[in-house]
The first five atom37 places (N, CA, C, CB, O) and aatype in JSON, in Angstrom:
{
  "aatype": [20, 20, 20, 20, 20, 20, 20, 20, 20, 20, 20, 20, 20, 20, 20, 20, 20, 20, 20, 20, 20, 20, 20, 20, 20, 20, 20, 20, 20, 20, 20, 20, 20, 20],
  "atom_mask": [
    [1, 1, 1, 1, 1],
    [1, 1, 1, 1, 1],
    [1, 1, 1, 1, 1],
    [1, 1, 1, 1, 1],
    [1, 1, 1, 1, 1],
    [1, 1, 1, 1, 1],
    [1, 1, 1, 1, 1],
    [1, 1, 1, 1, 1],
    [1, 1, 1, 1, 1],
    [1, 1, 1, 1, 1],
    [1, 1, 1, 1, 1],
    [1, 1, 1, 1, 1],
    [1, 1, 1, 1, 1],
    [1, 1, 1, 1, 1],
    [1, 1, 1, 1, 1],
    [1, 1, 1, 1, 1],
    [1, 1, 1, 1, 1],
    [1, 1, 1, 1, 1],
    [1, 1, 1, 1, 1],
    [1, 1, 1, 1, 1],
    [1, 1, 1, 1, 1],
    [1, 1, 1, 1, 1],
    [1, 1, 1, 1, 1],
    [1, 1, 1, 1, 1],
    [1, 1, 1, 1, 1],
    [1, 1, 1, 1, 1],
    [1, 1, 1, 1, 1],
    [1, 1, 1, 1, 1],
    [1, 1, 1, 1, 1],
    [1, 1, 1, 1, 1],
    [1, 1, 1, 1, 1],
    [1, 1, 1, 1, 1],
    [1, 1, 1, 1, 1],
    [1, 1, 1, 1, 1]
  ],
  "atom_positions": [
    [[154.44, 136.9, 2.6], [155.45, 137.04, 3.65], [156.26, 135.75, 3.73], [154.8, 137.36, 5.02], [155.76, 134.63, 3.56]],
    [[157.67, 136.01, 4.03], [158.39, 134.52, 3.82], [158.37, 133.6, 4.99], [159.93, 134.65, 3.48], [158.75, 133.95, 6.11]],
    [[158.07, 132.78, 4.79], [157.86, 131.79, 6.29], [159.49, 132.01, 7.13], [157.54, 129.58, 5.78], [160.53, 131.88, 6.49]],
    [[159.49, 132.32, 8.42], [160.94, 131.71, 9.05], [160.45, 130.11, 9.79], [161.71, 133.03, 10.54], [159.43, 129.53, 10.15]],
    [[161.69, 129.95, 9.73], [162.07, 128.79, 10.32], [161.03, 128.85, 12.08], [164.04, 128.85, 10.39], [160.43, 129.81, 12.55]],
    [[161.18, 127.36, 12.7], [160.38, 127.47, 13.96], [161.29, 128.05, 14.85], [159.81, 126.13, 14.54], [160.79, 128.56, 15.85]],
    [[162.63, 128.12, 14.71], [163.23, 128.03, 15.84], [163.89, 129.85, 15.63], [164.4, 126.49, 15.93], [164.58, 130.37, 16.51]],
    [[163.66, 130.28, 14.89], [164.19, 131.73, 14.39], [163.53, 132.4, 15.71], [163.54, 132.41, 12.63], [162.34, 132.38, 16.0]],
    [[165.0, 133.21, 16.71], [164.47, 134.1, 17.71], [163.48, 135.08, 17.77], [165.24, 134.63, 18.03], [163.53, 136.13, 17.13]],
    [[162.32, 134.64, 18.74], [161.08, 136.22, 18.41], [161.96, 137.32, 19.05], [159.1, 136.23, 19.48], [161.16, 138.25, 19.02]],
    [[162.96, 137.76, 19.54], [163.8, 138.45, 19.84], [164.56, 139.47, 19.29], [164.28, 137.89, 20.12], [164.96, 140.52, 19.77]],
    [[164.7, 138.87, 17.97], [165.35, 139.38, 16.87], [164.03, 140.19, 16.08], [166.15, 138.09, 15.99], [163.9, 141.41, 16.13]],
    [[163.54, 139.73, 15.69], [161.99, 140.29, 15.28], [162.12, 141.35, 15.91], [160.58, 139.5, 15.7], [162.82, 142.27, 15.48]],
    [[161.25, 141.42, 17.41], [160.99, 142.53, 17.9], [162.03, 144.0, 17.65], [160.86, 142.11, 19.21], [161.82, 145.19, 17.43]],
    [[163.29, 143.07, 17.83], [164.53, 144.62, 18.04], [164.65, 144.89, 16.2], [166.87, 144.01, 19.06], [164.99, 146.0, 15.8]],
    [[164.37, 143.88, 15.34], [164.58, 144.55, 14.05], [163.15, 146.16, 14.17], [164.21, 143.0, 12.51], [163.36, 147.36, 14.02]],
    [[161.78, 145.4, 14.51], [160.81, 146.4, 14.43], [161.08, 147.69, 15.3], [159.53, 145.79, 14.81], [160.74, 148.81, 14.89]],
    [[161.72, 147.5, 16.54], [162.28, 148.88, 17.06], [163.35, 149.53, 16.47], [162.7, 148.79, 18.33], [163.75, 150.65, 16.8]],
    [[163.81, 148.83, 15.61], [164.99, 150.0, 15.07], [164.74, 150.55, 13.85], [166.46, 149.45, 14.88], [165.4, 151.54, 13.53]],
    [[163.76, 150.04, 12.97], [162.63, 150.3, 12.19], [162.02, 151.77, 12.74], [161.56, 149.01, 12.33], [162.36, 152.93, 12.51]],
    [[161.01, 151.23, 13.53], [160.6, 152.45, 13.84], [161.14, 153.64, 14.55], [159.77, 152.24, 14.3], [160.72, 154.79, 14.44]],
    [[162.4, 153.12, 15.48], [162.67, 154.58, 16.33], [163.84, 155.22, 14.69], [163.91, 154.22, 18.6], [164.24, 156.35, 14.94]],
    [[164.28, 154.79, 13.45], [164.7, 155.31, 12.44], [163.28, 155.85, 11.98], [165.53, 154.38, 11.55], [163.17, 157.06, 11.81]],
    [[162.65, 155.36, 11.85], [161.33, 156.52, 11.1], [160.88, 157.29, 12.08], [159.83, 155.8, 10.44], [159.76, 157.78, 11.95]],
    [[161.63, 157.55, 13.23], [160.75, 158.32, 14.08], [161.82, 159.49, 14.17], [160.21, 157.56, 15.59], [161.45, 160.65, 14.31]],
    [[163.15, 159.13, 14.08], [164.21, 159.88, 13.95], [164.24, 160.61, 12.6], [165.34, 159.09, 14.16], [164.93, 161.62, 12.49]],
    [[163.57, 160.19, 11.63], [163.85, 160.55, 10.13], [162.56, 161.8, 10.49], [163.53, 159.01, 8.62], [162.81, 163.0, 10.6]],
    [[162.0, 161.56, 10.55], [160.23, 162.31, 10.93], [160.8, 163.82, 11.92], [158.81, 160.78, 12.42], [160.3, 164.93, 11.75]],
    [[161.86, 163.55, 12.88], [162.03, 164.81, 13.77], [163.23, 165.47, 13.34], [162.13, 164.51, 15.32], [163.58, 166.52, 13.87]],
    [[164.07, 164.75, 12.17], [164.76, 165.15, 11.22], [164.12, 166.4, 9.84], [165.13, 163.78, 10.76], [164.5, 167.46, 9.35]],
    [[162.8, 165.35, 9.67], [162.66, 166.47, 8.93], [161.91, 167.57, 9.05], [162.44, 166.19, 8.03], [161.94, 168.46, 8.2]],
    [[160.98, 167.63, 10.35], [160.68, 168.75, 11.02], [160.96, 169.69, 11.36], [160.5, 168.71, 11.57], [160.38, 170.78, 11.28]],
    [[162.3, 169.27, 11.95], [162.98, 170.28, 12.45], [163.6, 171.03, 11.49], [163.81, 169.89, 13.31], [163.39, 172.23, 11.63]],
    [[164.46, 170.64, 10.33], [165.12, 171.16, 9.03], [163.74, 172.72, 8.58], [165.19, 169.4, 7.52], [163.9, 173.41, 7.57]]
  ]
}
């Protein structure tokens, strides 16, 4: 895993992992529903 920097926002992190998952969660009721 690549080191970040100290000062890199935990902020940014978190909202990358929610948009991560609510897209795999959207892809998942995408293809259910199809």
């Amino acid at each position: 895993m690549a080191k970040l920097p100290l000062n890199f926002p935990l902020k940014w992190i978190i909202i990358a992992v929610c948009l991560i998952f609510s897209g795999l969660f959207f892809t998942n009721e995408k293809i259910m529903t199809a």
